[in-house]
Phi, psi and omega in degrees: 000149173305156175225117161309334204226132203249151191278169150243123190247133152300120184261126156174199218308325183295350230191030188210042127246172187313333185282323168334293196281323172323317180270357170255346137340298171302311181299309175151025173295138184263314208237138179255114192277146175226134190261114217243001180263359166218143199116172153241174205257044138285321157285331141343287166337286199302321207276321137337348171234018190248321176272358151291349193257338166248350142339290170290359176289306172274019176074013173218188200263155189196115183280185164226141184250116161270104175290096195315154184280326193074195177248080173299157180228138194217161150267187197246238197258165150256163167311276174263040176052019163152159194216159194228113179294165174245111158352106190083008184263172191281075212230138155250154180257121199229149182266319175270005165280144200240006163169118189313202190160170174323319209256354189200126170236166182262163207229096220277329182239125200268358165297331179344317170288340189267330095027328207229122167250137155359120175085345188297174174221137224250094210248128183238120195066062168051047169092341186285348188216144207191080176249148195250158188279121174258315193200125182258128176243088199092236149246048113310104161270127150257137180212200272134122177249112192260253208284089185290177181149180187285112172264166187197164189324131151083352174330147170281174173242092181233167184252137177323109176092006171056198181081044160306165218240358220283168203281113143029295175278079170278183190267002155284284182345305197313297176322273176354289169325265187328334192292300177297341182273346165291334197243339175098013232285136167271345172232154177237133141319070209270137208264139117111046181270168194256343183222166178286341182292312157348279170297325179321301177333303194270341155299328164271354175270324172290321206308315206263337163301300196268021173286323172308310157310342188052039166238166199221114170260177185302117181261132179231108173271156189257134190262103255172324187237168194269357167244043159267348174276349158273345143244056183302285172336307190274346164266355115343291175326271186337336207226207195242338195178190169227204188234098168269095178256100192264029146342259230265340170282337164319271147011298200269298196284331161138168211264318182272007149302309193329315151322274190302306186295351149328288193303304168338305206263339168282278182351294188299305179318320214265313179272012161248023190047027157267199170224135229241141144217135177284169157188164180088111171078023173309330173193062232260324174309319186270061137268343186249312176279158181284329182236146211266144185281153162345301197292319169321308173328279156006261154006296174300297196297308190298000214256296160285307220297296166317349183083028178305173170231018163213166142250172194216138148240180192227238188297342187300337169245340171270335165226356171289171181241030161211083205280297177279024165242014166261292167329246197355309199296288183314326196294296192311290179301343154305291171348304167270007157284292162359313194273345171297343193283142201267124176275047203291032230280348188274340178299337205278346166287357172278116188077026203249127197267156185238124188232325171236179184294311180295311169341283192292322167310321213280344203259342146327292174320309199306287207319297143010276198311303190289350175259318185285357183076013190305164200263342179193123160287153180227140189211114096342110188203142182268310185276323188104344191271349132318312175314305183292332164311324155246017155260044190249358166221158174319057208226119187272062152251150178266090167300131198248085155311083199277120188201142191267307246249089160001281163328296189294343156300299164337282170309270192341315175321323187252010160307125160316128152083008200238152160223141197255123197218132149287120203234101175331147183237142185206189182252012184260054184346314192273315146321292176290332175311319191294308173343286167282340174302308167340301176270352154288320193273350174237051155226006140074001170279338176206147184229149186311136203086338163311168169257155181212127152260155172258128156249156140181154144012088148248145000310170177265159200064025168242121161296149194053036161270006189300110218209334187256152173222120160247152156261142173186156176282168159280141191109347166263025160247000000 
């Protein structure tokens, strides 16, 4: 069955050789993630040119997304590779210890102290360890462990309520960056930015990496830290889409913010034309189990139920040991989140203004499609962006996105509701109109005699040019 709403999958030891990733492709992956926090960037590489080989194994297009590592903050090594805190006990964080021990570990962002006061608090492992700062001395932190447990090498670091001082961009990141762009990457992942300047930076750092190629990829900020949410909008502006990664945002505002703010950041992404992926522990149970607990279900549906326009998995495809029934898993309940949704498509037209000729076209379609019932919107398009304007709204129709441009099939792929198929363009209007019905109708989206609308562009082939609008049966050219 069609499915609107597209998975995003994580690649790594489970999951990078070729047969693998053919069936999970096959299951439904639209977008593939490559985790820039692990590897080197040759495995990147390899693996990047293994989802393009499979890809074309399955006849269709699979974008890739790369996800910058960012500045994670961490602790450093033991003495035997972990230790087991105690409620009350005494433990430092030394910026200058070279190899841990019961009473004390190092610290990988060597500013951390400078950072930190009296009472603050220290969350260790994604929150499972949880120490408060009694006094910093020198790059010594001392604290008092209020939740004690097993720490072990390299675990994170976050401060309750965020306002770590470290930059977005590490110099890794930078290396990173150049790396996907080598490879094409369509989307870059940027991990903890705090501003729209954040993103600007990684956006001229792919930009000017991927110029000898002449692509520009896709920016996607990881909403992640607690003081991108009061400026959340303006990292919208700034970016292609967000991340709602409720990891490490959890961790900082607290696990019962994290709901309402789902919703919240898919809403705004949707009412700014961008794009939205929910993503962390989504079906966090099959790295071990074949099948995901109930809430996890829960979890996925309320997830389309909200307008994401992905879902993400993690480790559940990179290292579980059911990479392809956790795809599988995930279709299927989107899907059958899907068919509950109450379609309300004239609401979203009220009072809403049109400033440009493309704009107006694409909502134009919508309004068309949803009273007459048509069986498939079509957007001829260089860029995607009529496609993506409509998908930011509801519509139980299959938008189609007909484009000669490789990238722009890509990029689409992670569109609510879209599906991007390549259709040549010319100045011969009628010929490509025949054209695309000829390939709507033998991709089973319309059979002869539907009604369908159409946009597109004249002349053809100018981007953000999009000016026509027809209704027609198929068949009649």
């Amino acid at each position: 069955m069609r499915r609107a709403t597209k998975i995003v999958a994580t690649i790594g030891p489970a999951s990078s050789d070729l047969d693998t990733l053919v069936r999970m492709i096959r299951a439904g992956v639209d977008v593939v993630r490559l985790n820039f926090s692990h590897g080197k960037a040759q495995d990147h590489i390899d693996r990047a040119t293994m989802v393009r080989e499979a890809a074309a194994i399955c006849g269709r297009e699979v974008a890739i997304m790369a996800d910058l590592q960012g500045p994670k903050i961490r602790v450093g090594k033991f003495e035997n590779g972990k230790i087991m805190l105690v409620n009350g006990e005494k433990f430092i964080l030394d910026a200058d210890c070279e190899m841990g021990n019961q009473d004390i570990v190092g610290l990988d962002y060597k500013e951390l102290p400078t950072d930190l006061n009296p009472d603050d608090v220290l969350l260790l492992n994604d929150g499972l360890i949880v120490l408060v700062v009694d006094k910093i001395i020198g790059t010594a932190i001392h604290t008092t462990v209020r939740i004690g447990g097993e720490l072990s090498n390299n675990k994170g670091i976050n401060r309750q309520g965020g306002g770590l001082t470290a930059p977005a961009l590490t110099a890794k990141d930078m290396d990173d960056i150049r790396t996907a762009m080598s490879f094409r990457a369509d989307y870059v992942a940027v991990s903890f930015p705090k501003n729209a300047t954040d993103m600007m930076m990684a956006r001229q750092l792919a930009n000017i990496a991927g110029d000898a190629q002449k692509h520009r990829p896709q920016m996607i900020a990881k909403i992640e830290r607690a003081e991108a949410i009061p400026l959340l909008q303006e990292i919208l502006d700034a970016s292609d889409g967000i991340m709602v990664a409720r990891g490490d945002l959890a961790v900082e505002v607290g696990n019962a913010a994290v709901p309402a703010l789902q919703k919240r950041m898919i809403r705004m992404a949707r009412a700014s034309n961008k794009l939205a992926i929910t993503a962390t522990q989504m079906m966090e149970s099959m790295i071990v189990n074949a099948v995901p607990t109930r809430a996890e279900v829960s979890d996925v549906a309320n997830a389309v139920l909200d307008g994401t326009d992905a879902v993400m998995t993690s480790a559940e495809t990179a290292s579980g040991r059911y990479p392809i029934e956790t795809v599988e898993m995930m279709a299927s309940v989107c899907i059958e989140a899907e068919k509950s949704e109450d379609y309300r498509l004239d609401t979203d037209f009220l009072n809403v203004v049109f400033t440009r000729i493309d704009q107006s076209i694409a909502y134009g379609a919508l309004f068309t499609a949803h009273h007459l019932q048509v069986k498939a919107i079509a957007a001829l398009t260089e860029s995607a962006s009529t496609a993506l304007w409509m998908s930011r709204h509801d519509i139980n129709i299959p938008i189609v996105a007909l484009t000669p441009n490789l990238g722009t099939q890509r990029k689409a792929s992670l569109f609510r509701n879209v599906t991007a198929l390549e259709l040549t363009q010319s100045e011969d209007t009628d010929a490509v109109l025949k054209a695309a019905q000829d390939l709507l109708v033998a991709k089973g989206f319309v059979e002869k005699g539907d009604m369908v609308v159409l946009t597109w562009g004249e002349p053809m082939g100018k981007v953000g040019g999009t000016n026509a609008l027809k209704i027609m049966r198929i068949g009649e050219y």
